[in-house]
N, C-alpha and C positions, 0 to 999 in steps of 0.2 A: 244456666249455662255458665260457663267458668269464661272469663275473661284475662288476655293478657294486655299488658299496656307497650306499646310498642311505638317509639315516636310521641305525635299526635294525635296515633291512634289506636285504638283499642281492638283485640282480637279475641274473634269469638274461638272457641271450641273446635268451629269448622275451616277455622284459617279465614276466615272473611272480615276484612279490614270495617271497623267502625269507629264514626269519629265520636272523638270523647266530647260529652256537650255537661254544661254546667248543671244547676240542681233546677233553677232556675227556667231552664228551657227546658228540661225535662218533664217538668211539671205540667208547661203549656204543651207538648206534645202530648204528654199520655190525656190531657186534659181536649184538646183536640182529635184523639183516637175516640175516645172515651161519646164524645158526640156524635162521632161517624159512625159508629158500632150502634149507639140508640137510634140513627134513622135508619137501621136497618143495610146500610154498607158491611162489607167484608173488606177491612185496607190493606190484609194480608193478602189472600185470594187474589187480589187485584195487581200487588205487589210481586207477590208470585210470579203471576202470568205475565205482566209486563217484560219480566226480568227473562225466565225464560224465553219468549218471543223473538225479545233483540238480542242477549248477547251471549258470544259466543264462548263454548268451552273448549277445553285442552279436545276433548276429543272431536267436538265436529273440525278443530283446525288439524289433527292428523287426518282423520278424512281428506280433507281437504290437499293437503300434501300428499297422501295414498295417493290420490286419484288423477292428481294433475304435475306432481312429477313423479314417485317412483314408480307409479304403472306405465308410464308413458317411455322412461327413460333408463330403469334399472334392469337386471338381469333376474330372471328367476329365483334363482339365489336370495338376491338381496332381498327381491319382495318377500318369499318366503320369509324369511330371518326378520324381518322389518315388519312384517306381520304378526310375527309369534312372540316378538321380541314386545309390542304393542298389546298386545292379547295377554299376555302374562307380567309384564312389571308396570307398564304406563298407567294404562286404561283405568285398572282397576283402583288404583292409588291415586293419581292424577287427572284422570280422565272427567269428572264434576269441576273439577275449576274453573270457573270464568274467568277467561285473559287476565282481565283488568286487575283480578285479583293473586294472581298468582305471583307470588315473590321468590326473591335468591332464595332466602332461609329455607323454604319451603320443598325446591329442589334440590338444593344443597343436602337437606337432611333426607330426603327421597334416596336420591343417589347414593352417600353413605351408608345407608342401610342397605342396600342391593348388592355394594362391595363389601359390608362387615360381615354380612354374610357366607363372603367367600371360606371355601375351604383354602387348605396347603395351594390348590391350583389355583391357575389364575382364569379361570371363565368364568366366576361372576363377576369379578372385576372387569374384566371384557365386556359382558354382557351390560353391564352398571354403564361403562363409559360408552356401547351403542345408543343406550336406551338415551344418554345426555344427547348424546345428536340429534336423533329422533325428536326428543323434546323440542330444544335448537329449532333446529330445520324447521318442527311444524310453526313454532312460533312466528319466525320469520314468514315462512309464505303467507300465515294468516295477516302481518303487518302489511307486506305489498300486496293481499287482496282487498286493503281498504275496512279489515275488519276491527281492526286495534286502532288508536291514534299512535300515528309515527312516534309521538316520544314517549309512549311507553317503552320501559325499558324492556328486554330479551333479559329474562329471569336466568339463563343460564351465563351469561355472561358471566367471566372472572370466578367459575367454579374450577376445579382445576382436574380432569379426570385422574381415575388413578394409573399409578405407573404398569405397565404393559411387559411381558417378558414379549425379548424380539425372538420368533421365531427362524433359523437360519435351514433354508430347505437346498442341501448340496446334489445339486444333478450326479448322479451317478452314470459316467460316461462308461460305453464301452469298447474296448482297446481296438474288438473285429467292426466295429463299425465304420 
């Protein structure tokens, strides 16, 4: 797996923050794996399941938001669109993240890619700066439902969406009316 160095800490492949440890401790860890594996433990398996279990991803926190505010309080419309809009750029790209790990650069480079891809019009940049909300939004409701710690940060914060043409829709009155 390809590693970057970021901080003090090192990232895998998968975007998943790991901390950089010396040669030293690395030794006694794989040297401590190395003894679990001969009494017949699996520390991976174990690791796995742990992790899954408790914490939470990008997508059980739009669930999460789906179900407990825009079903309860959006317009057909919006679910729709906030469905399909999840269903096709979120989910698929974002949706494995675990909270805890997901960072700015991460959505930052998500988002840009959703707007570079726009043509001459501007609906995927539309689309690119619903999808930040979405992101946003779930985040936070997953912070007040107690499932993040308050000071993790809101990964989307200080991204800047891109610029929007304003649309101007003039009522066309009629003179016999």
């Amino acid at each position: 797996r390809r590693k970057v160095k970021v901080g003090v800490h090192s990232r895998n492949a998968d975007g998943r923050r790991t901390p950089i440890v010396g040669v030293e401790e690395a030794r006694k860890l794989a040297e401590t794996l190395r003894i679990q594996i001969a009494g017949g433990a699996d520390p991976w398996r174990e690791r796995r399941s742990a992790r899954t279990s408790t914490v939470p991803t990008l997508a059980d926190a739009f669930d999460h938001y789906l179900r407990e505010h825009i079903m309860k309080r959006a317009t057909a419309t919006t679910l729709a669109t906030t469905r399909t809009v999840a269903r096709v750029h979120i989910l698929p790209s974002l949706g494995k993240f675990e909270l805890c790990y997901l960072d700015r650069f991460t959505v930052a480079s998500w988002h840009s890619k959703i707007g570079a891809d726009a043509p001459a019009g501007q609906g995927k940049r539309a689309i690119a700066n619903r999808a930040l909300t979405i992101v946003r939004a779930s985040f936070e409701h997953a912070a007040r439902a107690g499932w993040i710690d308050a000071s993790t940060p809101n990964p989307c914060t200080r991204i800047r969406p891109f610029p929007e043409r304003v649309r101007h829709r003039d009522a066309v009155l009629n003179a016999d009316a």
